[in-house]
N, C-alpha and C positions, 0 to 999 in steps of 0.2 A: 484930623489926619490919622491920628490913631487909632477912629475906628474906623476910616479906609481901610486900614492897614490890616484888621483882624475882620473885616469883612471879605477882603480880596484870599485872606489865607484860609475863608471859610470855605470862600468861593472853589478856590484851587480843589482843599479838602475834597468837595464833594463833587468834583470834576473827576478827581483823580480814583472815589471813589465808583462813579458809572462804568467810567473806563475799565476798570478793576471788574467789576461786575459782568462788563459784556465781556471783556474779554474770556472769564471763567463762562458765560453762555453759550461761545462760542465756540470753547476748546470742548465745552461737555456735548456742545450740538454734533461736536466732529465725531469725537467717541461713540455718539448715540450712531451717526451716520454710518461710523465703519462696522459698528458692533450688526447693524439692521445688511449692510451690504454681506457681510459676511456669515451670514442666518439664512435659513429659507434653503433653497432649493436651488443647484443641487446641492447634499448632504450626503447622500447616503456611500457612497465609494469617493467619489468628487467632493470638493466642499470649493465654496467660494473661494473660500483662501489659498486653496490649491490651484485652480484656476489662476486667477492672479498669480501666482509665483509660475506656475507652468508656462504665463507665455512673458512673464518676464527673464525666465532663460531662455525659451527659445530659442536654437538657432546656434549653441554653445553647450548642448549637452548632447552627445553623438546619440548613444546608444538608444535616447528617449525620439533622437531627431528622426531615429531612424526606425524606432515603431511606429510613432505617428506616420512616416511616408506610407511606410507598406500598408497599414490599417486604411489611411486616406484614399490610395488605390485600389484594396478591395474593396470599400464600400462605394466610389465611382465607380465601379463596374458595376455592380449590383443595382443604383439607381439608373443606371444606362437600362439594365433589365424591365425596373418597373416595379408595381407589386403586385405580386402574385399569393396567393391565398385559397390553396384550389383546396375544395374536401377531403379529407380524411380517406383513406382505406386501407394505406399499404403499412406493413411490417418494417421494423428495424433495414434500412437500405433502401426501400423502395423508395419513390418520386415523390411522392405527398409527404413520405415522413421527412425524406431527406432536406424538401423544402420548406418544409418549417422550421426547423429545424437552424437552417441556414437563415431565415427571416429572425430567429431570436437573436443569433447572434450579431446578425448586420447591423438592427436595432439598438441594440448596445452601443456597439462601436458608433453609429451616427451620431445617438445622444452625446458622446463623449467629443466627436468632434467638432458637433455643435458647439460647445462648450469653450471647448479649447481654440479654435478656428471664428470662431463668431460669425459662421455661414449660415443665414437660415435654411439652406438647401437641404440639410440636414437636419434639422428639428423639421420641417416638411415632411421630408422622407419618413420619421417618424409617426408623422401626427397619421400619414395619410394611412402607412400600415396596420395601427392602433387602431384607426376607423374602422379597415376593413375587416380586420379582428373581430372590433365591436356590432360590426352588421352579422358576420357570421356565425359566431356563436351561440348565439341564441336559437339556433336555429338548428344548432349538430346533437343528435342522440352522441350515447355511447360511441367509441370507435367498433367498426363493425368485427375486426379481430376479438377473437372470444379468447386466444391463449391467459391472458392475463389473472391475477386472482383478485386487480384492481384496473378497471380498463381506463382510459382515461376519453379525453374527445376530440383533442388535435392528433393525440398521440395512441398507441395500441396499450399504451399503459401509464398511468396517473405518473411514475416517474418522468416520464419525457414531457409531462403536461407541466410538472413543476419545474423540470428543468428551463422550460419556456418562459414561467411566472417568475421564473429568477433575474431573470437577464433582461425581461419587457419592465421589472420594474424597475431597473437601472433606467434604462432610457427615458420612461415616463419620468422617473427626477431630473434625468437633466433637462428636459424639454418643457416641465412642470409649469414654470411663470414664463414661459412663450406662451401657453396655452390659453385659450380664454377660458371664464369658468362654465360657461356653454358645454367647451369639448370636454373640460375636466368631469363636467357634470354624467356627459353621454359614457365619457369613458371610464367611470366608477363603476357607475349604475347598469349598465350592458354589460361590460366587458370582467371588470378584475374583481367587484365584489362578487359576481355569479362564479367564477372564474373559481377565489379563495375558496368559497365556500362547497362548492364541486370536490375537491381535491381534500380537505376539512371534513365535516359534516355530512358531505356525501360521499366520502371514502374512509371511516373510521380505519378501517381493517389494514387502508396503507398509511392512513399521518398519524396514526395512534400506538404507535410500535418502539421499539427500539431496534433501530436496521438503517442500512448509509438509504433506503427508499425513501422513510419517513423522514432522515435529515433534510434531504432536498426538498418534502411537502410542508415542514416545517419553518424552513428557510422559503421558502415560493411565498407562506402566506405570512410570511415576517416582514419579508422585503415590502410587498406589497404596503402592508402594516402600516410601517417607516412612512413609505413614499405618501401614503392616502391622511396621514396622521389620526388613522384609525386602535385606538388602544383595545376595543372586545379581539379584534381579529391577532394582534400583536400578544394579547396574553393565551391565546390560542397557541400562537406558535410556540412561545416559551415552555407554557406547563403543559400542553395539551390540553384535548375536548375533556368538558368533567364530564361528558356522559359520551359513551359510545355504543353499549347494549352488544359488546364484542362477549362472547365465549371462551373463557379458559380454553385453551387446547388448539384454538385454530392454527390453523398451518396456512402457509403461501406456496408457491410454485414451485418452491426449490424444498418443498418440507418443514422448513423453517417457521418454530411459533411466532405467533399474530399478538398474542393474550397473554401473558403470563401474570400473574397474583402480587397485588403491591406493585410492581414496575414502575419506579419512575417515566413520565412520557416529558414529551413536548422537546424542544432544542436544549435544555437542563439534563434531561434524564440522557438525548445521544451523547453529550456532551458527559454526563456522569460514569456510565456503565459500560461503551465499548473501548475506552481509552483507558489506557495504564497507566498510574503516576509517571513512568518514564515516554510516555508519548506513543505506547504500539497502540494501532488501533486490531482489535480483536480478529478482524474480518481477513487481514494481510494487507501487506502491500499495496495491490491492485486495485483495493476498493479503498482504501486508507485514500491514497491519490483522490481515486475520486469525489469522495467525500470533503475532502477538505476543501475544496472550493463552497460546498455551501457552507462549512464552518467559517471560512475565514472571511468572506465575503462578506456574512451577516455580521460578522464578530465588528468586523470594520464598520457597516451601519448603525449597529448599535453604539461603537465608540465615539461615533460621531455625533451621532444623537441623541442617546441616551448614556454618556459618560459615566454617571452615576453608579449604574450597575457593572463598571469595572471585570469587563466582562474578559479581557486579556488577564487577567489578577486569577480568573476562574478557575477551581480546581490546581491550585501551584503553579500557575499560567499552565496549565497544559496544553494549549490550543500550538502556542510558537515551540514547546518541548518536542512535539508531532511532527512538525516540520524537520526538525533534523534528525528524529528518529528515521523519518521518511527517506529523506536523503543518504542515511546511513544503511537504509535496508537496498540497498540500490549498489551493483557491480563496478565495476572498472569503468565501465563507458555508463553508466550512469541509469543503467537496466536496472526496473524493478526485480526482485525477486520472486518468485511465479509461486507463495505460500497462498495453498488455499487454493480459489477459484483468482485466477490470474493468467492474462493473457502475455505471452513472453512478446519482449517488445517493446512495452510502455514504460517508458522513462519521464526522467524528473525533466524533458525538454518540452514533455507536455504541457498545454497552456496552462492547466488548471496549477500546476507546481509553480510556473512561473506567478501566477498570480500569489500560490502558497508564501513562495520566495518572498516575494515583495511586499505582503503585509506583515510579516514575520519579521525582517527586518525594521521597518517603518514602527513597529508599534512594538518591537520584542527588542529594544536595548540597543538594536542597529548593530548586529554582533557582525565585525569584516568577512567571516569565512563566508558569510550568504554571500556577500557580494561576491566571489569566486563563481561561485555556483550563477551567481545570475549572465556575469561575463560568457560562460559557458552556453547559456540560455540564449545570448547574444540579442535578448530582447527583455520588455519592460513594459508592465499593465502602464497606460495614459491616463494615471489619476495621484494622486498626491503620496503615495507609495512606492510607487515607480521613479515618479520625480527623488523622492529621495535615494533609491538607489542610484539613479543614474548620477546625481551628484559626489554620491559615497566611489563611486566607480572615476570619474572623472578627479577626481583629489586624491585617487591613489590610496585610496584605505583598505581594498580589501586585500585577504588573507589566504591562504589556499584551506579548501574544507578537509581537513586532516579527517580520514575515515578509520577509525580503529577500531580491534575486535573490541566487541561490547555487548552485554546481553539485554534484552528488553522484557522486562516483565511484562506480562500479561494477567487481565484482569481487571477489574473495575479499581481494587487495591491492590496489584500489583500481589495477589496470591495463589495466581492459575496458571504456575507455569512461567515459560520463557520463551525467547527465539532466543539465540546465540550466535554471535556471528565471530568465526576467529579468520584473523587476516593473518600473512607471512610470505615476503615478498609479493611476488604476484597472485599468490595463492587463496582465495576467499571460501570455508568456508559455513555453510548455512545450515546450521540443527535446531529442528525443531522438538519443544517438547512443552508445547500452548496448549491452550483451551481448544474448545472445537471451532469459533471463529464463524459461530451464528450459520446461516443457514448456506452461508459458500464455502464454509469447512468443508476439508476432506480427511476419509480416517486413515491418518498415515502419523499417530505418535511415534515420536524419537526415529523420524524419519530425519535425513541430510540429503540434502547437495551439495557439490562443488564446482567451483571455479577457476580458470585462470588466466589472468589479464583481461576480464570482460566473457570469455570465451566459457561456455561448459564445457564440463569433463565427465562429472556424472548429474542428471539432469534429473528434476520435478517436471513433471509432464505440464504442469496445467492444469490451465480447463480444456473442455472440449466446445469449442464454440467461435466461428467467425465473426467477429463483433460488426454488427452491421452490413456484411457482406449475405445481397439478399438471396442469392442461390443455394448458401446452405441453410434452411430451416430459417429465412428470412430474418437472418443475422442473429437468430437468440442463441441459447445455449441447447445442443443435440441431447439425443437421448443418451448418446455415449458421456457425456458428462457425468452421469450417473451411475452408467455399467461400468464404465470403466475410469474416468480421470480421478472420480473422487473413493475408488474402492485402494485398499491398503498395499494390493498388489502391484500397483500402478507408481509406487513408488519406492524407495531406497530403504525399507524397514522390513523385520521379522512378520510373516504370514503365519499363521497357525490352523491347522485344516482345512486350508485352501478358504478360510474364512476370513472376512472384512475385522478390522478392530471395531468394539462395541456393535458387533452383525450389522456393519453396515445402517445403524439404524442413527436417527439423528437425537431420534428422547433419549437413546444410553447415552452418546456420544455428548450430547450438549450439558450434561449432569457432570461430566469428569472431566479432568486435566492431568498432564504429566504433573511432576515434582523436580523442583531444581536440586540438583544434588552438589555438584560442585563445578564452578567458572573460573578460572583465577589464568590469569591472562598476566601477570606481573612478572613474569621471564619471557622474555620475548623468544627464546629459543626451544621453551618448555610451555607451553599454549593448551590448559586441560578443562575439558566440559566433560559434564557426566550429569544426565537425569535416570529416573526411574518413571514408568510404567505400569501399574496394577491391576488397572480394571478394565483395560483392551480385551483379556479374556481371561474372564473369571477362576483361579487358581493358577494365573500364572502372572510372576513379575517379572519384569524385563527391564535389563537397567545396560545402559549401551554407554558408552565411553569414548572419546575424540580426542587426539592430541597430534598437534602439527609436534614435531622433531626437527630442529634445526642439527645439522651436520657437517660439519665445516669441512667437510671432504668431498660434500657433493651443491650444487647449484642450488637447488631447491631442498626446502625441507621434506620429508615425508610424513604421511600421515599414520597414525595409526587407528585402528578400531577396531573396539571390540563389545562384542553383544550377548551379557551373559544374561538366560534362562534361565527360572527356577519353576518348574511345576509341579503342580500333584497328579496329575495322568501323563501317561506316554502321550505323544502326540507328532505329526509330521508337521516339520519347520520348513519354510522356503524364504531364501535370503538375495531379494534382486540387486542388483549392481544396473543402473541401465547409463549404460558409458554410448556413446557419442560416437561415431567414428567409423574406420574402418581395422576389423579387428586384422592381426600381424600375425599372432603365433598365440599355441597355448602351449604347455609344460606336459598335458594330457592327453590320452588318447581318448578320441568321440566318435561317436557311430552317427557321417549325419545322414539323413532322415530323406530318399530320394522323393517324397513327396511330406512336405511339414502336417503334422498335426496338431488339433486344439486344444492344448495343452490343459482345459477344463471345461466346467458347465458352468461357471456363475460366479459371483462376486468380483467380474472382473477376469477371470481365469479366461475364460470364452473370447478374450478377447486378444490370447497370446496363440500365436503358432508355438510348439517346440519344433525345434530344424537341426538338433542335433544332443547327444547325452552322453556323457562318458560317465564312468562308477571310479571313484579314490581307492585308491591302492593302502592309504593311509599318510598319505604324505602330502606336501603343499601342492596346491591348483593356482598355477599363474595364465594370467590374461592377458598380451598386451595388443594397444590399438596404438591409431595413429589417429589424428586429431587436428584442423588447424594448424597442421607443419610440425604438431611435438608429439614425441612418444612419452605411452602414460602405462601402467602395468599396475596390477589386484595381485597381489599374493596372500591365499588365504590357507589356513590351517584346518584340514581336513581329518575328517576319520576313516577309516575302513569301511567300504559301502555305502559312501554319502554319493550325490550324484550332483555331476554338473552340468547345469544345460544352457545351452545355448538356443536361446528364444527372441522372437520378433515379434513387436506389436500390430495387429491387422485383422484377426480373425473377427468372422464375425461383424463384417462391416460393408456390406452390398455397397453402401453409398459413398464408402474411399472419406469419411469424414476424420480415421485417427493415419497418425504419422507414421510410419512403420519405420521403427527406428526398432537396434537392438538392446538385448538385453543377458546377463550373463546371472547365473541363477543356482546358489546352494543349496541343496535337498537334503535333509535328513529326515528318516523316519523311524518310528518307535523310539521314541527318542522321550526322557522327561527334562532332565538339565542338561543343558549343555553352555560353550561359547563360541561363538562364532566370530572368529579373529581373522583380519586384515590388515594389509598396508599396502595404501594404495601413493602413485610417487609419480611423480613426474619426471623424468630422463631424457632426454633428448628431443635432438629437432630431426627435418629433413625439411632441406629445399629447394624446391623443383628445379628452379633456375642452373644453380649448381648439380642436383640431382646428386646429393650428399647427404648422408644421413651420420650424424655425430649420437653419439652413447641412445644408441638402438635399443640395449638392452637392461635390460628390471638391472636396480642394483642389490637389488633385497635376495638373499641367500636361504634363510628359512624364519620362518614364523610358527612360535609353539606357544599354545597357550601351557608353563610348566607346574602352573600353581592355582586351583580354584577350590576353595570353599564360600559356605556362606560370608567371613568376617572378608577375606581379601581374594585377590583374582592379580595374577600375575603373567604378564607377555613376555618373551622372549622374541627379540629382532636381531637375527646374522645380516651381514652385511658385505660386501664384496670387499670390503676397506681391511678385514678382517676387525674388525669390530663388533660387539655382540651387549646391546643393551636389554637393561631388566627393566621393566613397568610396572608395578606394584601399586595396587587402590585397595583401601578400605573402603568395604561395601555397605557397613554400618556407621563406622563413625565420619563425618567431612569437616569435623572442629580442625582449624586451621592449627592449634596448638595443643592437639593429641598428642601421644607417644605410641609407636608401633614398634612391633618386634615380631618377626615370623623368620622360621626355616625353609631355606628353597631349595631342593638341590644338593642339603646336606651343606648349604652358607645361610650364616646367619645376616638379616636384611633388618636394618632398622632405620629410622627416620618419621620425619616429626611433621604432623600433618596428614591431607588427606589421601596424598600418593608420594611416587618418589618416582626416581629415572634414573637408576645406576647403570656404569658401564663396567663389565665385567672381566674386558679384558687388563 
């Protein structure tokens, strides 16, 4: 019986031990299973696991409920359409471009609702447009548009060809293991290897650069990469072609080098050289937007796929730093700033921002203010970053995006310069004193705008160019973009012999940057920037100065500014103001002009009427307009014999392609140093309804500049309050804990740092 006993406890033992065993086979078979389910395809924006979580909210997250409707909708209409796949031939706007165009992105969206939806109606729709793709391709030359300095073959240029390689490779992931390896096989080998390598190897001169062009050919043949699990074509995109047989010196369409010496290339180097440790991207605004879709897009495929390379970590994360740079360079209503070659108009409501939005939060810390911004957006990308906002937004976490003045370096290290942005009440505004901003720069250093409430008041033109609209110049960029959006005159800054900064030329212009001189934004009532200028024209510096003035006497603060010269020749200054509106009243008398004349020959000049000119008496020249329902008024300080004119944009334009808007225009000539001082202020409203007009008039009394040498420069502001402030900058030292002491006026002025704002009475 005893050994019953220890044979039954063997028995048990080794019962207990199988048990034991399958059970750890079983629970590692599950790991193995969920680890293989959640692997594979799709990956690359989508992943398994997002899938899974997306339709097990379904249904309970509005904002997400109600992208997928609308997205579900348009791509039902469009399979109601068909596929259509016609050839190649039209320009930016035209039918062929526009329908491909539209077939990228439908593609997209089906992959993803395949996904989410588990309708094969849509991996169909995919598979079948991908086919027709793959038959036609092979088969298209070049696009017959020759504009291009890289043409592409769906598209009139290798950009729009990769913008298509971007968005078809999304779909192909999601569709990927529907696929059989037949179609995957047709659709490599036809379609996306010829495809990469077209836009690659048969276009050094566009994917081997650094420019928002080659991000997107970089990112076309990355995605692809990812999706085909191809690593030759994937280290292509990252570092770039090691051999290109490109030329030092080449240029592209817009003048812009192709070549430069050592350059970093590939998705490293866009990613290295056009961003600034604080997130501007070089280019402005306009194309920052657009670019960051192929940034973040990839950045997402890569974290998904290749985690390892910590590619959000990159550069000080600078990729999510961008994103709220972005958002911060952007108005009241959420308008980009129009720095550079930028169309007015394009806000952070665009898709591509939305998508910015949502992998910036998702992979960048989940910071609440995006979620404001996204609410604002009132929609959400259909992939596992979306999803998380839409829950970030449903559980009440977000934040309002507090926009405050802030300046952004520019530069690869943050050493070329700045934007500046000073906020005060409704008031925004925007100094530039950056780099040139690559080949969609314009030469307009220590140029500004302003703003208020969303609205301009004094305005950057732009570009010149109706984006995709095919009647003018088949939606590109006009010749005027050249003559006149990107010449110096065309904006709110010092001209000097009717001459462009760095002559207009882009080899001076891209060699130089302003210098930041002083920001300090730490008194909210007291708001001062100040750069300098050198080598816009050789022997002469220019160092211009900004200060919102808060006044407890009046609604708004006002601005002041001032723009002192120092040369070594005489020369004629022209100083534009181009205010918005409908002007009210001037202070001066003007001769206008019963037929206007062209106020020049070139650099932009040719492209102003004069329509009217008065001469200074020696005393202030006020301007006021009406705007949007408020009145705004220029008070500047004049000399004896300086001239003010009154000028409109138009000349010089058979085809009616610029805006004829005004412009209000300081003249001095024979002139070597001088300052050119203003304040400009916002005062009242009028409203039609009532047809009342409340404080009509400038409150600004007199503006003197009373004190200028090389070390300081000093403003005098009267005021109708009877109040009379002093403004005092050192022009050489900006140490925040200097000591200054100067005589003004026969009163001794001292204070610590690199300016002061005394009131005198």
């Amino acid at each position: 019986m005893k050994n019953l006993g220890v044979n039954l406890l063997s028995i048990m033992l080794v019962l207990m031990l199988v048990f034991s065993c399958k059970e750890q086979v079983a629970n590692t078979s599950e790991e193995v299973a969920t680890t293989e389910a959640e692997s594979g395809h799709p990956s690359l924006v989508l992943t398994k696991k997002g899938v899974k979580d997306i339709r097990a909210n379904l249904g309970n997250i509005p904002i997400f409920d109600k992208s997928l409707a609308e997205t579900k909708a348009e791509v039902d209409a469009e399979i109601e359409i068909g596929i259509l796949v016609p050839v190649p031939k039209d320009f930016s706007g035209g039918y062929t471009h526009q329908r491909h165009k539209q077939n990228f992105y439908m593609m997209q969206k089906a992959g993803v609702l395949y996904q989410i939806l588990d309708n094969e109606k849509y991996a169909t729709y995919v598979k079948d447009m991908l086919m027709a793709y793959a038959k036609l391709y092979p088969t298209l030359p070049v696009h017959p548009q020759t504009r291009s300095y890289a043409r592409g073959k769906l598209f009139w240029q290798c950009l729009n060809d990769a913008n298509w390689l971007v968005y078809s490779a999304q779909a192909y992931d999601c569709v990927y293991d529907w696929l059989s390896q037949e179609d995957r096989n047709v659709l490599e080998n036809d379609l996306f290897i010829p495809f990469a390598k077209f836009i690659s190897e048969g276009n050094p001169q566009f994917f081997n650069r650094v420019h928002n062009h080659s991000t997107w050919g970089n990112v076309a043949v990355g995605m692809i990469a990812l999706a085909m699990d191809n690593d030759a074509l994937l280290e292509d995109a990252l570092n770039g072609l090691k051999t290109d047989n490109l030329k030092v010196g080449m240029k592209d369409n817009d003048g812009g080098f192709i070549k430069v010496e050592g350059q970093k290339l590939g998705f490293y180097g866009n990613l290295d050289e056009p961003f600034s440790p604080d997130g501007y991207y070089t280019e402005g605004p306009y194309y920052q937007r657009y670019a960051m879709y192929p940034f973040l897009i990839f950045a997402e495929a890569l974290q998904n796929v290749k985690p390892e390379l910590n590619i959000f970590e990159y550069k000080d994360d600078v990729l999510v730093k961008a994103v709220d740079a972005l958002i911060n360079l952007s108005d009241a209503d959420g308008d980009f700033f129009p720095l550079n070659d930028g169309q007015k108009g394009m806000s952070y409501y665009t898709s591509a921002v939305v998508t910015a939005v949502d992998i910036a939060y998702h992979f960048g810390g989940k910071n609440p203010e995006l979620l404001s911004i996204a609410e604002k957006q009132d929609r959400v990308v259909l992939d596992d970053t979306g999803l998380s906002i839409a829950l970030g937004i449903k559980e009440g976490l977000g934040k309002p995006f507090d926009k405050k003045s802030i300046e952004l370096s520019d530069g690869q290290n943050g050493d070329e310069g700045a934007v500046g942005i000073l906020r005060s009440e409704d008031l925004e505004l925007v100094f530039k004193y950056a780099a040139q901003g690559l080949s969609h720069g314009h030469y307009d250093k220590l140029s500004y705008s302003l703003y208020e409430d969303g609205d301009e008041v004094l305005q950057d033109y732009g570009l010149a160019r109706y984006v995709n609209i095919e009647q003018k110049g088949g939606g590109n960029y006009l010749k005027e973009n050249k003559t006149w959006a990107k010449q110096s005159i065309a904006h709110n800054t010092l001209v000097q012999n009717e001459t462009s900064h760095f002559m207009g030329k882009y080899e001076i212009g891209s060699i130089h940057h302003s210098n930041k001189y002083v920001f300090d934004v730490s008194n909210k009532n007291l708001q001062v920037a100040s750069a300098k200028e050198s080598n816009a024209y050789p022997g002469t510096e220019m160092q211009r100065t900004v200060v919102f003035i808060n006044d407890e006497s009046y609604a708004k603060p006002y601005l002041l500014d001032f723009m002192k010269v120092v040369s070594n020749t005489s020369n004629k200054y022209d100083f534009p103001f181009y205010y918005l509106g409908q002007l009210m009243q001037t202070n001066f008398e003007y001769n206008k002009l019963n037929t206007p004349t062209v106020f020049g020959k070139d650099n932009g000049y040719q492209h102003l009427y004069k329509e009217a000119e008065g001469v200074s008496v020696g005393d202030n020249a006020k301007l006021t307009w009406l705007s949007n329902g408020k009145f705004y008024s220029i008070t500047s300080a004049t000399a004896k014999g300086d001239k003010m004119i009154l000028a409109k944009i138009g000349a010089n334009d058979p085809d009616y392609n610029l805006r004829n808007e005004p412009a209000f225009i300081l003249r001095k000539t024979n002139t070597k140093n001088t300052v050119f001082a203003s304040v400009v202020e916002s005062h009242g409203t009028y409203t039609a309804r009532s047809e009342f007009a409340e404080n009509a008039y400038s409150h600004v009394k007199h503006v003197e500049v009373v004190y200028d040498v090389a070390e300081y420069t000093a403003v005098k502001v009267e005021t109708d309050n009877n109040k009379t402030k002093l403004f005092v900058i050192s022009n050489l030292d900006n140490k925040a804990g200097s000591e200054h002491k100067v005589t003004i006026g026969g009163e001794v002025v001292s204070w610590t740092g690199a300016f002061t704002l005394k009131e005198l009475n």
